[in-house]
N, C-alpha and C positions, 0 to 999 in steps of 0.2 A: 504494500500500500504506500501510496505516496501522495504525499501533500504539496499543494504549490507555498513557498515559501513566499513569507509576508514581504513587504517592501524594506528594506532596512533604513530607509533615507527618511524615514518618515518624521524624525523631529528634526530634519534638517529644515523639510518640507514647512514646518511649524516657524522656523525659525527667519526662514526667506523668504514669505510668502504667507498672502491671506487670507489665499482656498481655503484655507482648514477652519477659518475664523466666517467664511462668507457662508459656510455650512452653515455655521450657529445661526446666522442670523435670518437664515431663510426659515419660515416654517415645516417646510416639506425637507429639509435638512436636519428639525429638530428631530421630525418623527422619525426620518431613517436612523438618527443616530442611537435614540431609545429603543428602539427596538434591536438594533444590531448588538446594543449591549445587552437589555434584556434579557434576548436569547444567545448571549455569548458565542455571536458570529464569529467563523475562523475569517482571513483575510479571502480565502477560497469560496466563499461562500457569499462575502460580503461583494468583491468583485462580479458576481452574478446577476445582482441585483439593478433594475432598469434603473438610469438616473438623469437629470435634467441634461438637454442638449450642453450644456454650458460648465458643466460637473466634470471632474474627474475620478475617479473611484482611488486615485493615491490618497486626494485631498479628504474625503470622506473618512478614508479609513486612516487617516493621520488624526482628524476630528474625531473620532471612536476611540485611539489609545492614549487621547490625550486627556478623555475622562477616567478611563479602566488605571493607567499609571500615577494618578491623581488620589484614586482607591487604592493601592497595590498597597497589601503588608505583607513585609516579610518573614517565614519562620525560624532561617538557620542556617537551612539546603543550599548548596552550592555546586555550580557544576564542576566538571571537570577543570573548565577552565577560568574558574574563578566565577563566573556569573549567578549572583542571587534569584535564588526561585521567590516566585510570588503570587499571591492570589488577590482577589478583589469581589466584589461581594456584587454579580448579574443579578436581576432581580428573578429569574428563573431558579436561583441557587436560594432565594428565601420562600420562594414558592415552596421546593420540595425539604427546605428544612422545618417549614408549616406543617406542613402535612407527615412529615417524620415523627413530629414532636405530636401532633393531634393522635396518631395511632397507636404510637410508642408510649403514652403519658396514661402511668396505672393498669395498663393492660397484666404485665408479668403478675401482677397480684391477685387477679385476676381467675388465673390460672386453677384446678384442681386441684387436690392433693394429692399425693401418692397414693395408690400405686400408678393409675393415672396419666400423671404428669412426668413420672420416670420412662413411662410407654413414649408418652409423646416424644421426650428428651430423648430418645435412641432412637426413633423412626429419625427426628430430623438430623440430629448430629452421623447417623450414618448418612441419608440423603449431601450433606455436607461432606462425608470423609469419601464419595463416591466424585462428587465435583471438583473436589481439592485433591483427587489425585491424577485428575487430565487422562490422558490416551491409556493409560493401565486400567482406570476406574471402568473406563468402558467397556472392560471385555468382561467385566463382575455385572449379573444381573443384583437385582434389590434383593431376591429370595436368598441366594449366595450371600452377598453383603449379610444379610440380618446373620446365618450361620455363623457365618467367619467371626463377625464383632460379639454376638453371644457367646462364643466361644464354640459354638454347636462340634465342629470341625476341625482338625489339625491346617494350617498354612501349609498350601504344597506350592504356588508359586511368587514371585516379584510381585506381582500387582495385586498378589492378597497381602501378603506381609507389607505391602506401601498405604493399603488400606485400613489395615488394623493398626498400621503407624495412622496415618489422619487421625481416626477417631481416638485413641489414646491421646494425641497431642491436641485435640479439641477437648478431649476430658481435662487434660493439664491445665490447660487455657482457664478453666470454669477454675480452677482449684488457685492460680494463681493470682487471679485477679484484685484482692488487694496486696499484692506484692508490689516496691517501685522497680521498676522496667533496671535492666542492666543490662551490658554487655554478655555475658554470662545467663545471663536467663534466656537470652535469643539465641546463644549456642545452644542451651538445654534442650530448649523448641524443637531449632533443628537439629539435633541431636536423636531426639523423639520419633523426629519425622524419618531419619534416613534409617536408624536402627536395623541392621539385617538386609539392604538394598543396597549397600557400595561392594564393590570389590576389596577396599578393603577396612578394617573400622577404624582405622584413624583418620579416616575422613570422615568421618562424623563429627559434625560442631567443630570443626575445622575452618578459621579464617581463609578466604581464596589468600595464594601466593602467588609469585612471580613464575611458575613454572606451570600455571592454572592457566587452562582458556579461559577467556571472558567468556559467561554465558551471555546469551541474548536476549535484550531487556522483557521482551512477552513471548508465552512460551506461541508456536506456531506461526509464526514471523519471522523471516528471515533477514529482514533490515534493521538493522540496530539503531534507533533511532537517536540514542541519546548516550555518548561516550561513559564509560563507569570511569571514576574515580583509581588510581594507581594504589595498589595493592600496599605500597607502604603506609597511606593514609588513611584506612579503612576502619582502624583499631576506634583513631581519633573520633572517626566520621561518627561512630558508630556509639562514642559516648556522647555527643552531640545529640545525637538522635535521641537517644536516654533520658539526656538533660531537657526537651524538648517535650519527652510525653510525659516526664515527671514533673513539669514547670507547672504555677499555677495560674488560675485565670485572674489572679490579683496582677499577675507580670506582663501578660499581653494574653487579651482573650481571644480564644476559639472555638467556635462551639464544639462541642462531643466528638458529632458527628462529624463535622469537617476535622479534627484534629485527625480523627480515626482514619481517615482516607488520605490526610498526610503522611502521618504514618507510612499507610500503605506504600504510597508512593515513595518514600523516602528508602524504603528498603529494596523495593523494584527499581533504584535507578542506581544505587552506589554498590547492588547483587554484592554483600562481602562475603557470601560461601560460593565454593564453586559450583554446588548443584542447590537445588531444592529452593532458590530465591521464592520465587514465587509464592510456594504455599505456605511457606515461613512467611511472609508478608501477610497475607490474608490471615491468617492466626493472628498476628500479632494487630491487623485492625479489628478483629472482634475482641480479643485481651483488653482491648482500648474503650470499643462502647461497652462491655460488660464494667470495667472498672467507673467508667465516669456513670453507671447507676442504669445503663439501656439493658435490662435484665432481659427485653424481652428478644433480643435477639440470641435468646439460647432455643427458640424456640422459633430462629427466624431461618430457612435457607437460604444466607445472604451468597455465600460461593456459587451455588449454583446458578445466582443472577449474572453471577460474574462472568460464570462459564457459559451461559447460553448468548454472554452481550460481547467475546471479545474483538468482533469486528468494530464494533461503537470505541471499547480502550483502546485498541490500537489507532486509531481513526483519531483520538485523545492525546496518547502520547506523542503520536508525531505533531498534530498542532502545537504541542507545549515545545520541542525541538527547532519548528519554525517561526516563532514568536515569541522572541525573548525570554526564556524559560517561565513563561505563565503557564502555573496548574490549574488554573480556571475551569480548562478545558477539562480536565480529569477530576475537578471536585464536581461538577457540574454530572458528568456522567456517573458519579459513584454514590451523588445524593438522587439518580434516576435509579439507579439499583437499589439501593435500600427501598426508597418507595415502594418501588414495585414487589422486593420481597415482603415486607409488609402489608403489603395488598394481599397478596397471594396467603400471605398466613392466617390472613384476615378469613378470607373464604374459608380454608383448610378448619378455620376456628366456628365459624357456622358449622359446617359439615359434622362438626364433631356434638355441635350443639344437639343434630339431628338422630345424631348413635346413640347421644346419652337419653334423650328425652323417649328413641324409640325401644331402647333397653331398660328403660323406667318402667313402660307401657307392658313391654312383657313381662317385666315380673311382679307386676299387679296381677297380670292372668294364671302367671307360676309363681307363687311362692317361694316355692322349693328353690328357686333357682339365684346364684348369687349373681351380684352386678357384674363380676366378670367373666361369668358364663354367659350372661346372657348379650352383654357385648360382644362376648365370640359368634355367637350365634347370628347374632342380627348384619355382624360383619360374613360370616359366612352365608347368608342367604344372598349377600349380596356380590361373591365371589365361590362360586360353588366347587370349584377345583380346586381349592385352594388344601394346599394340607400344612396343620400341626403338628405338632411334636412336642412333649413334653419338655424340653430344654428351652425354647422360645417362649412357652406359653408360661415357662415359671419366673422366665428373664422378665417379660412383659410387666406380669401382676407384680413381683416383688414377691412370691410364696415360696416354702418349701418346696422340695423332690416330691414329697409325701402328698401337698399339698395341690400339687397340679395333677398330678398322676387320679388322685382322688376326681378332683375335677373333670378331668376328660372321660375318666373311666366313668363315671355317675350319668353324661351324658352320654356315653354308647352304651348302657345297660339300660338305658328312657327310649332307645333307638333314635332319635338324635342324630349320633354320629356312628360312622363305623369304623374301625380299628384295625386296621392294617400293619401289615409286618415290610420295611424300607434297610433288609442287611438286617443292622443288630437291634436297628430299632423301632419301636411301636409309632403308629405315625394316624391322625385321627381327620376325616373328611366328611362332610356334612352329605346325611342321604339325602337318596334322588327328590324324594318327597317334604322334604325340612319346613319349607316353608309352611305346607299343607298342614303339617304336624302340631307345627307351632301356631296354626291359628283353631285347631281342634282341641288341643290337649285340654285334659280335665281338670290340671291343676292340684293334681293330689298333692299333700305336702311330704315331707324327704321323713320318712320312720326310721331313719340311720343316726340313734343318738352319738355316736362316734365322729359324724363329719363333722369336716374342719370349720 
């Protein structure tokens, strides 16, 4: 992908000349200018746009960086060649920090209790360790995934053992959160994540060296848009960075949310491990909303926004590349991803409004039956091939061996379910008839003073 680079002369343009000022004064100048900043136009973009016979599109977009450079604060970041990163506050980036803040505010509390909410916490954080591990994740379906991270099954290759690395290192993440950020805790991360997938383990939390390819800044692109940082500085760089998420909003504010995408970005552009940049980054921006109190993105699949948008980040980074290292572009897209993960959780949290309320429903008509049978049931009507097993189904609830085995077994001796034999183990599938069953049954109640 490739971006037409911005004009570089353009505060020359400012400084010789009064296009850029004749802008201001026209009105049909004011409105182009509001809106190209608004919607945090690239120069590629802004060039497209129809303009008066008498206009030039330099002078326009010299008049658009000379409000954006007027906003710019800076956080720290610098590039390779000395040039400060910075951002500026489009009015599309308050848009979606509104509506972040509207969805995100009180929801986590929200939430269920165990056993519950531990369910949901492993669907999405594995949904997460499937995204964050790119082209391996994809050759793991979700039914594998659930085995693998419940332990169901031994690791037989790389891209399961890189997946039960994710989700270990997204459990770390939840566990570290009020810790302050260290050089040394972002080895641990990646240390987590490569565990058992390098050739050999002293590359593990290993700073890149001099004898290190540079990786390339996003993974599936092969243009490196934006030069790393030389391996002797990386140490420094990287307390900087530290000093940065540990700083407080008494010393220069940023919100949460934007901090957490700096972040991101700060770790994606100075890559100081030789492999695994990437998902050590995205780790390290949920580390970031979970500490600053965004509880609810343990229950948000924000990577997987990530992974289905990286035509849009890359589209991102290189405008930041061709216009004076502004992340604008990339905070812009990364507060369109949370949104949208949010949204999406949003529905995923109706849906589940619908399980509970319809698993209420049946056990007013059965008794006998507890809330988490009968949420299996109501999910298995609605997925009828689907098969259990006693290891998932005791991961799920939070119960004993004793205790799920009881459960399944109680529902294939109601006929309910039937019990099939998968190798060594007992594996349970809803009959042909389930549904039928469940809206006849009599409702006797359970004479097994012994159940759980």
């Amino acid at each position: 992908m490739r971006v037409t680079p911005c004009p570089s002369d353009w505060f020359a343009l400012v400084e010789g000349s009064r296009e850029p000022f004749e802008v201001f004064r026209d009105e049909r100048g004011r409105r182009l200018i509001q809106r190209a900043n608004a919607r945090c136009w690239h120069w590629a973009q802004l060039r497209r746009r129809e303009l008066p016979p008498n206009w030039r599109a330099e002078a326009a977009w010299a008049a658009a960086k000379l409000v954006r450079v007027a906003q710019a604060r800076e956080f720290g970041l610098r590039s390779a060649d000395g040039t400060p990163f910075s951002y500026w506050w489009p009015e599309s980036a308050l848009h979606h920090l509104l509506a972040i803040d509207t969805l995100a505010s009180g929801e986590a509390s929200h939430e269920d209790p165990l056993p519950r909410a531990g369910r949901r916490h492993l669907r999405v954080f594995i949904d997460e360790a499937l995204a964050l591990s790119g082209p391996a994740g994809a050759s793991i379906t979700r039914e594998e995934a659930l085995e693998i991270v419940r332990g169901g099954r031994r690791v037989r290759t790389r891209a399961e053992r890189l997946l039960r690395n994710t989700h270990g290192a997204l459990l770390q993440v939840r566990e570290w959160r009020e810790r302050p950020l260290s050089p040394e805790l972002i080895a641990d991360l990646q240390r987590v994540l490569t565990a058992g997938t390098l050739d050999s383990t002293d590359d593990e939390g290993r700073i890149r060296g001099t004898a290190d390819p540079v990786p390339v800044l996003v993974a599936r692109d092969a243009e490196d848009a934006l030069p790393a940082p030389a391996p002797g500085e990386l140490v420094s760089r990287l307390a900087e960075l530290c000093a940065f998420a540990n700083s407080t909003q008494a010393q220069q504010f940023h919100h949460p949310a934007v901090r957490a995408l700096l972040l991101l970005f700060w770790l994606l552009h100075d890559r100081p491990f030789a492999v695994e940049n990437e998902r050590t980054a995205r780790a390290l921006c949920l580390w970031a909303l979970l500490r600053d109190g965004y509880r609810v993105f343990e229950h948000v699949a924000l990577a997987r926004v990530f992974a289905d948008w990286v035509q849009r980040q890359t589209w991102a980074l290189h405008c930041i590349a061709s216009d004076e290292c502004d992340v604008t572009y990339f905070v812009v897209f990364g507060l369109r991803a949370m949104r949208r993960a949010l949204r999406e959780w949003q529905t995923r949290r109706s849906r589940r409004g619908v399980t509970d309320r319809a698993a209420c429903q049946l056990r007013a008509r059965l008794p006998w039956l507890k809330r988490r049978q009968a949420v299996l049931l109501h999910e298995l009507c609605a997925a009828p091939t689907r098969e259990i097993s006693i290891g998932p189904y005791r991961a799920d609830n939070g119960v004993s061996y004793g205790t799920a085995y009881y459960d399944l077994t109680q529902l294939a001796q109601r006929g309910l379910l039937r019990r099939m034999r998968r190798g060594k183990r007992w594996v349970f599938r809803s009959t042909d008839d389930l549904a039928e069953k469940l809206r006849h049954d009599t409702g006797q109640t359970d004479d097994d003073p012994t159940s759980p």
